[in-house]
C-alpha positions in Angstrom: 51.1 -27.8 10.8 49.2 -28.5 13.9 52.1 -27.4 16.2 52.2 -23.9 13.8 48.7 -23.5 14.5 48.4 -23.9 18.2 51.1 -21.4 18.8 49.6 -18.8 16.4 48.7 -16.9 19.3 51.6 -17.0 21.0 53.5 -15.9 18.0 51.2 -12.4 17.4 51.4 -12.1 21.0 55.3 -11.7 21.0 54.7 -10.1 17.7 52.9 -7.5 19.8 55.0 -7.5 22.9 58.0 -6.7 20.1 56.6 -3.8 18.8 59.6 -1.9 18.8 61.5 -4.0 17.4 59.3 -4.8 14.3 55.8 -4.6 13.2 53.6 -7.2 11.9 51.5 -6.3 9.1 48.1 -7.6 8.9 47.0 -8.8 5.4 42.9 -8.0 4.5 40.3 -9.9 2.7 40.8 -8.1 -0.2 44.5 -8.8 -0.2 44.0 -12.2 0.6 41.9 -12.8 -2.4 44.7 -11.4 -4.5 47.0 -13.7 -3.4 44.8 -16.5 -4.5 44.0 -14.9 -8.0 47.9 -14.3 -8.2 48.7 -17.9 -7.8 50.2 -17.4 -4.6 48.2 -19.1 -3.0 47.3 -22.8 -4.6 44.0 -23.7 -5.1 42.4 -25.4 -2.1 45.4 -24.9 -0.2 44.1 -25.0 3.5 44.2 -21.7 5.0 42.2 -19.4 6.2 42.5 -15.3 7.0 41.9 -14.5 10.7 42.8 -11.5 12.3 45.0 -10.5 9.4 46.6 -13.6 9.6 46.9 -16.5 7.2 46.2 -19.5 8.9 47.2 -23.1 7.9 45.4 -25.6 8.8 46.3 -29.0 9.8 45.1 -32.3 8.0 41.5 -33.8 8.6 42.3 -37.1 10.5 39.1 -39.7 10.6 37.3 -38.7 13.0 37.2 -34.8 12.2 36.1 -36.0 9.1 33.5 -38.3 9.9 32.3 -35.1 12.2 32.3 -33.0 10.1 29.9 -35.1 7.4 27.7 -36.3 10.4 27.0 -32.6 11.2 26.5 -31.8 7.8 24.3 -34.7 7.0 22.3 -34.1 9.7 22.2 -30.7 9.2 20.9 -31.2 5.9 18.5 -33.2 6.6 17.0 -31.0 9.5 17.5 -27.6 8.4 17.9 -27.4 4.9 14.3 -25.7 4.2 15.1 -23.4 6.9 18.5 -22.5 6.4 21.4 -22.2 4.1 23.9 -25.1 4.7 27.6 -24.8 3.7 30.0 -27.0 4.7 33.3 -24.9 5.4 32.5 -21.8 3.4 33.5 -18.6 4.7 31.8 -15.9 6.8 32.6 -12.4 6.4 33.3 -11.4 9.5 35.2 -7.9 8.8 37.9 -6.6 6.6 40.7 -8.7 8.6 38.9 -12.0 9.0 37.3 -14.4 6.4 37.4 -18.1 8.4 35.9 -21.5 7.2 33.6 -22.9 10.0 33.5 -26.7 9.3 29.5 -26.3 9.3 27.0 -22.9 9.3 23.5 -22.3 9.1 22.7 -18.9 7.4 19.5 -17.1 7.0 17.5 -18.0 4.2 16.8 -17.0 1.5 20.1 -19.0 -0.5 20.0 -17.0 -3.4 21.9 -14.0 -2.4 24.9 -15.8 -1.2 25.9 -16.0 -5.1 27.0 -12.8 -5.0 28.7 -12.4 -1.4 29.4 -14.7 1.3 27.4 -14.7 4.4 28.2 -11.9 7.2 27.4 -12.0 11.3 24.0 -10.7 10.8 23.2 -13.6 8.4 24.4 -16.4 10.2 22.2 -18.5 12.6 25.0 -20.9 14.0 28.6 -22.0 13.3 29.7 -25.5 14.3 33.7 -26.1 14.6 34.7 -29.6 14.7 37.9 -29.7 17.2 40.9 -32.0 17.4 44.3 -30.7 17.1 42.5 -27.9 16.1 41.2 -27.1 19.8 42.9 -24.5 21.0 43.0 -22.5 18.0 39.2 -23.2 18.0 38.3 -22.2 21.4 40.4 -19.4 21.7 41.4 -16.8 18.6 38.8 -18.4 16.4 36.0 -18.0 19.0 36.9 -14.6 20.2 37.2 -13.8 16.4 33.5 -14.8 15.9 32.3 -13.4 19.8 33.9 -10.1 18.1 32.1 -9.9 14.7 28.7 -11.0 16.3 28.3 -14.4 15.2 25.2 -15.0 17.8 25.8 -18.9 18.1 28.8 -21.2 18.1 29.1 -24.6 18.7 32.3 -26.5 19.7 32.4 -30.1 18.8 35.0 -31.5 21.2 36.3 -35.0 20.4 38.7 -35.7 22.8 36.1 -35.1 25.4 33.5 -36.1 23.7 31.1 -33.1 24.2 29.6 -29.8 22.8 30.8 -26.3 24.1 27.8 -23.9 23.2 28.5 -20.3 23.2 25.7 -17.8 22.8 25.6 -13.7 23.1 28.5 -12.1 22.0 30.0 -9.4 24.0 33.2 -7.3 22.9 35.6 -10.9 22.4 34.0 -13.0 24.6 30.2 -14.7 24.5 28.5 -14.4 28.0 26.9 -17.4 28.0 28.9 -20.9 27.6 27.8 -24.6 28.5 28.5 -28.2 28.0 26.9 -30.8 26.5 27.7 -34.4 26.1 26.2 -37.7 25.1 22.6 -38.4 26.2 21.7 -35.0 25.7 20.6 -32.7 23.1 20.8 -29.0 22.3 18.6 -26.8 20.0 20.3 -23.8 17.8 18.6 -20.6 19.1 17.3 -20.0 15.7 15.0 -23.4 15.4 13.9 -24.1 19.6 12.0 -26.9 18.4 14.6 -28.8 16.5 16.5 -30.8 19.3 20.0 -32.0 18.1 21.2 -35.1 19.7 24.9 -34.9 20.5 25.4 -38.7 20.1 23.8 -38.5 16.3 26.8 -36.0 15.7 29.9 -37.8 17.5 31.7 -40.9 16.2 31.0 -43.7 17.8 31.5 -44.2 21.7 35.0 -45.6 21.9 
């Protein structure tokens, strides 16, 4: 499923280059949740809707998991009087797009995400944990979030071992982008103060 998903964009680019040939139809959110209430989707089954496409995602090896709780731990334990925490929950992005970020911080207060998921303007920072899953992560996923607004996304990279911070989105791209790796720290724009260690959310140096 990981080879599916790193050619997903080269598939809807061919899809687009072939428009004469045939037409790909997008599916929306509200078609998406259909499918699931339809059975044709199985519950839990890992996808996720992006760009009107349904995106399968590939299994969680160990160390995307052990990401994944780190952030989340340490996220909890941080933020969780000044934020909402989910741990991959959806953001409403638009009527095409519904994606999972492994982690998000969303403005407070938590009550009113019982009744709809969180949109751009709520959300304070997405963290995407990135293996196989990089590409897909740093390139349809991210210009997916520049697009809707999403004013902060992280990039946990762990091949390499670093953090890719993105901040001020602009059209499908955010204008400002940098690195950080182990020994330093980053703070989300949304909390200066609170300094997050990148070595406290890696694995373990190899």
């Amino acid at each position: 499923m990981s080879e599916m998903q790193a050619t997903t964009e080269e598939t809807i680019a061919a899809a687009r280059t072939n428009r004469a040939n045939f037409t790909v139809r997008p599916l929306t959110v509200a078609e998406y949740y259909r499918m699931a209430e339809a059975g044709i989707l199985a519950p839990r089954e890992p996808v996720e809707l992006l760009d009107g496409q349904l995106i399968a995602m590939p299994p969680m090896g160990p160390p995307h998991g052990y990401t994944v709780h780190a952030v989340a731990r340490y996220f909890f334990k941080r933020f969780s009087e000044l934020a909402y925490v989910s741990v991959q929950g959806p953001v409403a992005l638009d009527r095409w797009s519904e994606p999972q970020p492994d982690v998000m911080l969303s403005a407070l207060p938590m009550e009113q995400y019982a009744v709809a998921h969180p949109t751009p303007a709520q959300v304070l920072l997405v963290v995407e944990v990135a293996a196989s899953s990089l590409r897909y992560d740093a390139g349809m996923k991210l210009r997916a979030y520049a697009r809707g607004g999403v004013r902060e996304c992280w990039i946990v990279d762990l091949e390499h071992e670093h953090v890719d911070v993105y901040r001020e989105p602009d059209g499908e791209r955010f204008k400002k982008h940098r690195r950080v790796g182990r020994g330093k720290s980053i703070s989300p724009l949304a909390f200066p103060d609170d300094a997050v260690a990148v070595t406290d959310i890696l694995p373990p140096a190899r």
